[in-house]
DOMARDO-416065 format. One record per residue (C-alpha): residue in one letter; y negated, x, z. Coordinates in steps of 0.25 Angstrom, whole numbers, padded with zeros to 4 digits, always signed. Layout:
BEGIN
AYXZ/...
//
This chain:
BEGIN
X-0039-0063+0051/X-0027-0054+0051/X-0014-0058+0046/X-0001-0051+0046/X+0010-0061+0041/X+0008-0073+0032/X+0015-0081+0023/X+0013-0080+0007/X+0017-0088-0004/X+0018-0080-0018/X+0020-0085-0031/X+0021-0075-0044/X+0015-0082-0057/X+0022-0088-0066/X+0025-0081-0081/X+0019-0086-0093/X+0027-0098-0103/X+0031-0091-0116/X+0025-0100-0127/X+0031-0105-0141/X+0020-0101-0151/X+0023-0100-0166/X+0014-0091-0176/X+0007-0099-0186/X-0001-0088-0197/X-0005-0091-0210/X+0005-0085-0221/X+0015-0082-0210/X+0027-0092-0210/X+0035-0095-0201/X+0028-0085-0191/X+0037-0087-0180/X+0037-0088-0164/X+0025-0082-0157/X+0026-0087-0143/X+0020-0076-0132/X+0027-0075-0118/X+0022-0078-0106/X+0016-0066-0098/X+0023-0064-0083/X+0017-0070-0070/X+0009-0063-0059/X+0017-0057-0047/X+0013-0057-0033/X+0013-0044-0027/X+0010-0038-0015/X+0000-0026-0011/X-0001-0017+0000/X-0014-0014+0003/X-0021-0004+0015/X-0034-0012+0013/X-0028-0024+0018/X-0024-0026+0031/X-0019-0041+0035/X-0014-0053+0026/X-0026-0062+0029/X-0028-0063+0015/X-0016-0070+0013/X-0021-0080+0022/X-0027-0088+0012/X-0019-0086+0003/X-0004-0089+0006/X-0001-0094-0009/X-0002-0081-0017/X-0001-0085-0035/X-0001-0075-0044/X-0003-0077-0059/X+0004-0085-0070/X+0007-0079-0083/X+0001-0084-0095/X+0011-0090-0105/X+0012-0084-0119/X+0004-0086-0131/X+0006-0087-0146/X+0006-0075-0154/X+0016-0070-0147/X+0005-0068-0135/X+0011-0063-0122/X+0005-0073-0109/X-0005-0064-0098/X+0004-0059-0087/X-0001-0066-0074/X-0010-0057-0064/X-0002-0052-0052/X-0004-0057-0038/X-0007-0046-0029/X-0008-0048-0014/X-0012-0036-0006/X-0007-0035+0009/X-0008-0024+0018/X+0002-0012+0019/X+0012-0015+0029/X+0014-0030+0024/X+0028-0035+0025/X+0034-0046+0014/X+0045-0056+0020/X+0050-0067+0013/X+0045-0079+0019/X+0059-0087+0022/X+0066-0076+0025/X+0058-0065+0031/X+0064-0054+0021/X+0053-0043+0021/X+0052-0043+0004/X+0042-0030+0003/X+0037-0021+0014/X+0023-0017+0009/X+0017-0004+0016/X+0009+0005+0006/X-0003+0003+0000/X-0003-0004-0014/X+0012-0005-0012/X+0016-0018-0020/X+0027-0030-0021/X+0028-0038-0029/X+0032-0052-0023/X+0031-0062-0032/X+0036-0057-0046/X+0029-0064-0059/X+0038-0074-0065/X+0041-0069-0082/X+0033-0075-0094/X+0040-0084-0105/X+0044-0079-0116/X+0037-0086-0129/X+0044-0090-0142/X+0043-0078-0150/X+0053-0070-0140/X+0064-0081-0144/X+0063-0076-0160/X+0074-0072-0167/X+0082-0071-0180/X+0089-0084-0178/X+0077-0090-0170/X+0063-0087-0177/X+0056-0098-0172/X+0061-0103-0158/X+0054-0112-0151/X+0055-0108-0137/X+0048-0099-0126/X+0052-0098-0110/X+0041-0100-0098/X+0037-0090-0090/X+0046-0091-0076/X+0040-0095-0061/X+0034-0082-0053/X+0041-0079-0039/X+0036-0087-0027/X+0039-0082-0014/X+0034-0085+0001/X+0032-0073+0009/X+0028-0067+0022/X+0019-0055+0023/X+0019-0049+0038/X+0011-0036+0041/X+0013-0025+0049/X+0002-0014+0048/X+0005+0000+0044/X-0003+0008+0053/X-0002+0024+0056/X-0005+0022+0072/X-0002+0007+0079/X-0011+0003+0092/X-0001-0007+0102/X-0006-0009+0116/X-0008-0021+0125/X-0019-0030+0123/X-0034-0024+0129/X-0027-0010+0127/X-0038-0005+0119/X-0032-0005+0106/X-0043-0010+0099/X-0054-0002+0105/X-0045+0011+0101/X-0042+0007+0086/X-0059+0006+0085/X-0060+0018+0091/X-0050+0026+0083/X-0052+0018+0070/X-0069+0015+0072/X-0064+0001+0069/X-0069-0011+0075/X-0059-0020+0081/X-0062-0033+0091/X-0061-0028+0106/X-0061-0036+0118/X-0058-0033+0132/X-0047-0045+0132/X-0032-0046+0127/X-0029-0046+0112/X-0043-0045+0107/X-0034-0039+0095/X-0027-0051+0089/X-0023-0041+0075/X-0021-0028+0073/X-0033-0020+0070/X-0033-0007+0058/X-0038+0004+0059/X-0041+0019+0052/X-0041+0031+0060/X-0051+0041+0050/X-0050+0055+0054/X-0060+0065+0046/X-0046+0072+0038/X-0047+0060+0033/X-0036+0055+0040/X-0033+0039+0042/X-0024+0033+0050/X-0021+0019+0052/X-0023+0013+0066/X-0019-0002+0070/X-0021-0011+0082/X-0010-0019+0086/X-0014-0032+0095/X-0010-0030+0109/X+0004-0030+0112/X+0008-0037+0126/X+0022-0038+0133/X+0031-0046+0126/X+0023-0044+0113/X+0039-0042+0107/X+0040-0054+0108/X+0028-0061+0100/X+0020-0062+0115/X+0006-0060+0113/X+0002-0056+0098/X+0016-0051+0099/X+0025-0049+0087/X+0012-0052+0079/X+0007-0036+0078/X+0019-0030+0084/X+0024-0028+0069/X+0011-0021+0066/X+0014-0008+0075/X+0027-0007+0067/X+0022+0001+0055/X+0014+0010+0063/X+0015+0025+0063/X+0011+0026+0078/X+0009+0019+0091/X-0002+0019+0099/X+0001+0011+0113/X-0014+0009+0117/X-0013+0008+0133/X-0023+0002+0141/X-0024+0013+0154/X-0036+0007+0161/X-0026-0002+0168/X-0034-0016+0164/X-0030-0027+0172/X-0019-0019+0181/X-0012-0017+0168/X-0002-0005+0168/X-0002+0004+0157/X+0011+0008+0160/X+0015-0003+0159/X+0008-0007+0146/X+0015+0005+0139/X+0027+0001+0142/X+0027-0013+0139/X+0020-0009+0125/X+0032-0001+0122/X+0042-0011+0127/X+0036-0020+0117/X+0036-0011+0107/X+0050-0008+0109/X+0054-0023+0108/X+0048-0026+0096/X+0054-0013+0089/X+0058-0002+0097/X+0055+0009+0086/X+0041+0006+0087/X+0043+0014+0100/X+0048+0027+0092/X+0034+0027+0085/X+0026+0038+0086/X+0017+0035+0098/X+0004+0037+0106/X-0002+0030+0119/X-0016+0028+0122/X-0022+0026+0136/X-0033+0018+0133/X-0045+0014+0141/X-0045+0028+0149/X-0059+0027+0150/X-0058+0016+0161/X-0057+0017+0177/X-0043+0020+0182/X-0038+0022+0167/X-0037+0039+0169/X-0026+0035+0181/X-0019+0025+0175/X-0017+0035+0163/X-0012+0045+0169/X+0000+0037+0174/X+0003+0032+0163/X+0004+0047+0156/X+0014+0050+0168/X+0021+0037+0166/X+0024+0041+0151/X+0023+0055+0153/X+0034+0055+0140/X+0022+0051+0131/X+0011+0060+0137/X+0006+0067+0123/X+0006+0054+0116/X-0004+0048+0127/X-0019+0048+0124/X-0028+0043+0134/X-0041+0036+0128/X-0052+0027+0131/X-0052+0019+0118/X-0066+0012+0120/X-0074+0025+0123/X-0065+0036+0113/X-0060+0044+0123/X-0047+0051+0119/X-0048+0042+0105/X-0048+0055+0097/X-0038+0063+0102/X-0030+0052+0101/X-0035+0049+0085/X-0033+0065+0085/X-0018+0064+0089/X-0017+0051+0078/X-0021+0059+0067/X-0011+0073+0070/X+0000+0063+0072/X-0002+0054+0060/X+0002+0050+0048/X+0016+0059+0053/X+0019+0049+0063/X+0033+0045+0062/X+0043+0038+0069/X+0051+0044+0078/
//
């Protein structure tokens, strides 16, 4: 299951009651106040963590409770501290306030932290109170409530190089090929239902994260298909690749497909348009697909050297254009 918004209800723990306590030795009158303090509550805070990649955890668990202090002792005993609640979420995961949509946090490096939900304070036992006008008092404070908040997290993947196309365009198949990953294909619309991860390894060394973004259709701007779903996803990514589907598939136009892609692209945010960018003709490999390629190079003759002609399925052109990825990034800037 991949999620990437969901609701949370947090609550930080409650401090420890401070205690009255008096100390009662053999030979020592009048000992005095020797009431501990309560020790401080839990918080609950947030993580970012590369090794996770969706909220599904948080699925099950919506009610997140982090410990309670333990109240003070006599002996002037301090009360335990409760143990912090930490929720790890993925890098790139954005903290709103439920009612209001305020984005609290924006969480994007790994093992960055917030603290959500602070611990409420211990209470203060009777032997803070002493004095010289007050050697015994006979009082002590509670420890105070923990914050409570209701949240939204929303994710929006942070990736070095974003894959958008329309649906069947061979995003999938090029992502396992460039990636050795394997992802569900099928030769049908939207076999991607959420976007796929995956590493780009390079023998420098070299990693670079690439993401497959479900398939974006006209109108998709305006939440038609998976819409507005995993348009966010393609907003943190370094680079672009429009994965075009050349072969002509069911008289499509690839022309025609590129423009629309970028129209949408344009709607939702028209900055995602000044990204650094790259278009792949997929599918080359098939009957009429060589034409059809050539005019489209003719067509957007502006964008010849960012246009690499591949056949995802079979590898061809796959690692010039892996090649090209690797010169390019992580220097990749917007323009």
């Amino acid at each position: 299951m991949f999620i990437d918004r969901i609701k949370i209800h947090c609550v930080a723990g409650k401090g420890g009651n401070g205690v009255i306590a008096w100390r009662r030795e053999k030979y020592i009158p009048k000992g005095g106040p020797s009431g501990g303090n309560g020790g401080n509550g839990g918080s609950v805070i947030l993580q970012a963590d590369n090794n996770s990649s969706s909220l599904e955890w948080f699925a099950n668990s919506r009610i997140c409770k982090a410990k309670n202090g333990v109240q003070g002792a006599g002996g002037c005993k301090q009360g335990g501290n409760g143990e912090n609640l930490i929720l790890k979420v993925p890098c790139g995961t954005l903290v709103k306030d439920a009612d209001t949509g305020e984005v609290l946090y924006d969480l994007t490096t790994h093992g960055e932290k917030f603290v959500l939900c602070k611990g409420g304070k211990g209470g203060k036992g009777n032997f803070v109170f002493r004095s010289p006008t007050n050697r015994a008092p006979n009082i002590c404070t509670p420890g105070t409530e923990g914050e409570e908040k209701e949240v939204e997290l929303e994710l929006k993947l942070i990736a070095d190089i974003g894959l958008v196309g329309f649906p069947n365009a061979g995003k999938s198949t090029l992502i396992s090929e460039l990636a050795n990953r394997d992802v569900v294909i099928g030769a049908y619309p939207f076999t991607t239902l959420h976007p796929n991860i995956g590493v780009m390894r390079y023998p420098d060394k070299k990693r670079l994260l690439i993401a497959d973004i479900p398939g974006i259709i006209e109108g998709a701007h305006k939440n038609r298909g998976l819409g507005l779903e995993f348009l966010r996803h393609i907003e943190r990514t370094k680079v672009l690749i429009y994965v075009v589907d050349i072969s002509g598939w069911e008289q499509r136009s690839p022309i025609s497909d590129f423009t629309i892609l970028q129209e949408e692209l344009r709607s939702y945010d028209p900055d995602l348009l000044k990204r650094e960018s790259y278009i792949v003709l997929n599918k080359i490999d098939l009957e009429g697909a060589p034409e059809h390629a050539k005019e489209f190079i003719e067509a957007f003759s502006k964008y010849k050297d960012r246009i690499f002609t591949i056949s995802a399925s079979t590898g061809e052109g796959c690692e010039a254009l892996k090649a090209e990825l690797a010169r390019m990034l992580p220097t990749a800037e917007s323009l």
